[in-house]
PASEBA-1860 file (N, C-alpha, C; in nm, 3 decimals):
! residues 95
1> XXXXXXXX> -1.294/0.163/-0.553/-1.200/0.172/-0.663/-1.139/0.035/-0.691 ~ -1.078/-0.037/-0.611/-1.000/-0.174/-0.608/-1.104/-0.292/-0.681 ~ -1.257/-0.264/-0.617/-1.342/-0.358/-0.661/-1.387/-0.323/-0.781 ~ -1.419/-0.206/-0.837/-1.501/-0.185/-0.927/-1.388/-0.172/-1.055 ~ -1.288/-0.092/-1.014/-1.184/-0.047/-1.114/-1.047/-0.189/-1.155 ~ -1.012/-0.195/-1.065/-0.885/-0.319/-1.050/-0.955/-0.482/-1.056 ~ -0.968/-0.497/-0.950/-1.020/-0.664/-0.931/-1.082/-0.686/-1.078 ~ -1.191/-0.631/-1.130/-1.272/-0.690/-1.201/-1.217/-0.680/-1.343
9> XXXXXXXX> -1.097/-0.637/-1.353/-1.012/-0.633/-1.484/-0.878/-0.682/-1.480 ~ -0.933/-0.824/-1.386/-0.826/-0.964/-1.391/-0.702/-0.911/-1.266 ~ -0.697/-0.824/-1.240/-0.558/-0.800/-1.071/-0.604/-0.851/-1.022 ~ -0.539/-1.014/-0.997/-0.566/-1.092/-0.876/-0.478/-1.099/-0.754 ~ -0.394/-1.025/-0.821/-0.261/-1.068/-0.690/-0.297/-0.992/-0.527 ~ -0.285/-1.072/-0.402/-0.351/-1.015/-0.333/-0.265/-0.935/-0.258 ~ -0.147/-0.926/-0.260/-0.083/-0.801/-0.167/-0.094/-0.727/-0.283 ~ -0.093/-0.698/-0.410/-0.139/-0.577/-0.522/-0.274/-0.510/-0.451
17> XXXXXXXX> -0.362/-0.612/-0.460/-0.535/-0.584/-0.451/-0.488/-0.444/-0.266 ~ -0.404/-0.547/-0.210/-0.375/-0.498/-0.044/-0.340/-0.322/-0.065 ~ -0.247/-0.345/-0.162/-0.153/-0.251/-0.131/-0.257/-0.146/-0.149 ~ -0.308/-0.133/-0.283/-0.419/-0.067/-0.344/-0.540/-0.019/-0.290 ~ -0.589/-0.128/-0.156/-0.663/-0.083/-0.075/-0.580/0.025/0.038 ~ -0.526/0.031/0.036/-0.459/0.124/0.158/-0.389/0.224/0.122 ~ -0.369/0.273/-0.020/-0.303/0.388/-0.094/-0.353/0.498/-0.091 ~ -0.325/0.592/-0.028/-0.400/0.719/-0.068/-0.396/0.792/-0.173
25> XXXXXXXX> -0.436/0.748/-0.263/-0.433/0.856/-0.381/-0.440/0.969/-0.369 ~ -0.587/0.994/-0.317/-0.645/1.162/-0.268/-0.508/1.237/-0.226 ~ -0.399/1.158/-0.160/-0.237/1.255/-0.138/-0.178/1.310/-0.206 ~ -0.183/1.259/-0.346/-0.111/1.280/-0.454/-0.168/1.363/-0.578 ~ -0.265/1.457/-0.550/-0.371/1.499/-0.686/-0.360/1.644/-0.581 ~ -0.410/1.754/-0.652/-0.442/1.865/-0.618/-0.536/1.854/-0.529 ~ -0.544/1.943/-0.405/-0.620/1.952/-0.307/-0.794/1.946/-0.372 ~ -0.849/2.078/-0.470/-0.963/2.080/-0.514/-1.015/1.965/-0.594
33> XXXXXXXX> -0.905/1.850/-0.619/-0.941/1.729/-0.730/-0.978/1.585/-0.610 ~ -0.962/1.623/-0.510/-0.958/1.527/-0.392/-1.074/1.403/-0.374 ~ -1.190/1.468/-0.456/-1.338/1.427/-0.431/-1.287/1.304/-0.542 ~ -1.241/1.336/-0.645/-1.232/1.256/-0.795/-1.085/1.169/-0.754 ~ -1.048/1.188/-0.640/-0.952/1.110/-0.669/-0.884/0.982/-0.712 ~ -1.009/0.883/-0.643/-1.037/0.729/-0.684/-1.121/0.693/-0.809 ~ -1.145/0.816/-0.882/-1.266/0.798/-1.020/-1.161/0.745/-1.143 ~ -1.230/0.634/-1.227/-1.173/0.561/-1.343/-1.083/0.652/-1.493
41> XXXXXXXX> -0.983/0.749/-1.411/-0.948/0.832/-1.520/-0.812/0.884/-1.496 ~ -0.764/0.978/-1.546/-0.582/1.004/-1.545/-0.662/1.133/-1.464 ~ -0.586/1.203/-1.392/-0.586/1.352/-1.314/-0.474/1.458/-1.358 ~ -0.448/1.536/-1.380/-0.348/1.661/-1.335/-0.342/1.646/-1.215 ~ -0.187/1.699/-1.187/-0.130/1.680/-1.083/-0.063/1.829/-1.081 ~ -0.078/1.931/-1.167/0.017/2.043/-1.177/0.113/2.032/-1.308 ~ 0.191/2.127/-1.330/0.295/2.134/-1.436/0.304/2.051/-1.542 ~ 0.165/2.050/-1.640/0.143/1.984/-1.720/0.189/1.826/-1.688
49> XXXXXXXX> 0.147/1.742/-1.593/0.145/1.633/-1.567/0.021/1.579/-1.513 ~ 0.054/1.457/-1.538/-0.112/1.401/-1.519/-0.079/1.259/-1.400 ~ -0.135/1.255/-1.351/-0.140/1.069/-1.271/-0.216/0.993/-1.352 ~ -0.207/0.837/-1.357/-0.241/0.727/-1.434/-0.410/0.737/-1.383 ~ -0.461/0.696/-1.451/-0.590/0.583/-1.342/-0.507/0.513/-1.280 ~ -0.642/0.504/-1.193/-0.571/0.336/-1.108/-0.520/0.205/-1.155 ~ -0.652/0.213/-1.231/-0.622/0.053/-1.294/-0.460/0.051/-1.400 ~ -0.474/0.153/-1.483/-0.339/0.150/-1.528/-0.225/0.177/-1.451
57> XXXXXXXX> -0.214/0.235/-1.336/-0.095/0.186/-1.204/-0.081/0.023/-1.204 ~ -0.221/-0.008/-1.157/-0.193/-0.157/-1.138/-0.198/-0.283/-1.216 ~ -0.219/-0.217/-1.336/-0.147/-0.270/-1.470/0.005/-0.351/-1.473 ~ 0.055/-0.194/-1.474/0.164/-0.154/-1.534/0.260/-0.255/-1.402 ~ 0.199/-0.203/-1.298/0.330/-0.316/-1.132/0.255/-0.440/-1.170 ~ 0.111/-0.488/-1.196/0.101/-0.640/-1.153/0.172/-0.707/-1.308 ~ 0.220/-0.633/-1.413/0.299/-0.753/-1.541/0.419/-0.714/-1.513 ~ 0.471/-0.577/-1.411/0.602/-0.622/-1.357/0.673/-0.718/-1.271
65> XXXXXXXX> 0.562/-0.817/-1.254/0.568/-0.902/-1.125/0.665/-0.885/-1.032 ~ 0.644/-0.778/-0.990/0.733/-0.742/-0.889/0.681/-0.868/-0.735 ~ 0.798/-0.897/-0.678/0.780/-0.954/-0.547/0.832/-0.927/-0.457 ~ 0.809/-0.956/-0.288/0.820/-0.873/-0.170/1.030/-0.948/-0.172 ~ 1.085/-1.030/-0.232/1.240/-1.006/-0.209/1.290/-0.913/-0.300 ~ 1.203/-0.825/-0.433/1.291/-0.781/-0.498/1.353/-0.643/-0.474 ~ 1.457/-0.610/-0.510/1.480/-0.454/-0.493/1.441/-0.389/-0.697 ~ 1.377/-0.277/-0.651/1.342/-0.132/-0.720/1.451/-0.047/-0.739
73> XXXXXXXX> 1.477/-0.016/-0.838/1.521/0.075/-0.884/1.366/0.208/-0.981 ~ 1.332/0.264/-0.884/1.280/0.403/-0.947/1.326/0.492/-0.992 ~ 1.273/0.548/-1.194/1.358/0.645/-1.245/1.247/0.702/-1.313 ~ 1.174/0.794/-1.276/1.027/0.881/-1.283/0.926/0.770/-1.353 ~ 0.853/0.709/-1.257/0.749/0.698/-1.297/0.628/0.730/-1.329 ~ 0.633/0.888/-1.312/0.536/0.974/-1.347/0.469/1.017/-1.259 ~ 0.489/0.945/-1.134/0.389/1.039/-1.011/0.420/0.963/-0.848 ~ 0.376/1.027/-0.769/0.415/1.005/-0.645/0.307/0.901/-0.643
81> XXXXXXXX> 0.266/0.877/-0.593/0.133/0.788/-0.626/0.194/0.639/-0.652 ~ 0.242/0.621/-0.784/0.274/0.544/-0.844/0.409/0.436/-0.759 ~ 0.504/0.565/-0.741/0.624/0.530/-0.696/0.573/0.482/-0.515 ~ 0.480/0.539/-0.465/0.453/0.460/-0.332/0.345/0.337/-0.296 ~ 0.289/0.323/-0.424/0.227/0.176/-0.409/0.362/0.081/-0.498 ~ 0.476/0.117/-0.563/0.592/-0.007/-0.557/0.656/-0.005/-0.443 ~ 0.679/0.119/-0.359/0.728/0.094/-0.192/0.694/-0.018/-0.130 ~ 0.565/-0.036/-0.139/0.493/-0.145/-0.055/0.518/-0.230/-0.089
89> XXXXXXX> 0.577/-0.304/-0.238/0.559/-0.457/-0.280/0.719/-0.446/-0.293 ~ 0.775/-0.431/-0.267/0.961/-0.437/-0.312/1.026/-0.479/-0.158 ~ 1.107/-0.525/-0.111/1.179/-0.515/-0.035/1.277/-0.388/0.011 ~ 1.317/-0.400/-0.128/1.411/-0.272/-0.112/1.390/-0.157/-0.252 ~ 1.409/-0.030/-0.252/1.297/0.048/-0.308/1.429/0.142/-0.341 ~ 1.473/0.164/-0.498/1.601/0.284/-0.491/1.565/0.382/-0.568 ~ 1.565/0.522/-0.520/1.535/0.631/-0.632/1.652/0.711/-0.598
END
């Protein structure tokens, strides 16, 4: 996913590329959607909600240039998923 989906559509930043390698998506999607979890597309998640693709997760954090002193303020970003790959790059993380 990181190589085929992210990297090759300019995310160079390498604790992004990091974080991204070590995210479980498959956690955050319906049990039966588990197989598709890393595939180039948005998912249902339940209650008419959907998760991003990947690449648009890591869109959306690598032009926030978020960096490891900043603090987060989280106010629905639309999915669990989302909100725990900015855990990783923030210092301090507020929802």
């Amino acid at each position: 996913m990181v190589e085929y989906q992210i990297k090759r559509r300019s995310i160079t930043d390498p604790l992004l590329l990091e974080v991204f390698l070590n995210g479980p998506r498959h956690l955050f999607v319906n049990q039966k959607n588990c197989a598709y979890a890393y595939e180039d597309h948005p998912m249902g998640i339940g209650y008419n909600q959907t998760i991003y693709q990947p690449y648009v997760v890591a869109y959306m954090i690598d032009k926030s240039l978020i960096s490891p002193t900043d603090k987060v303020l989280e106010i629905g970003t639309g999915s669990g998923y989302h909100t725990a790959i900015l855990t990783e790059l923030a210092k301090q993380f507020i929802h």
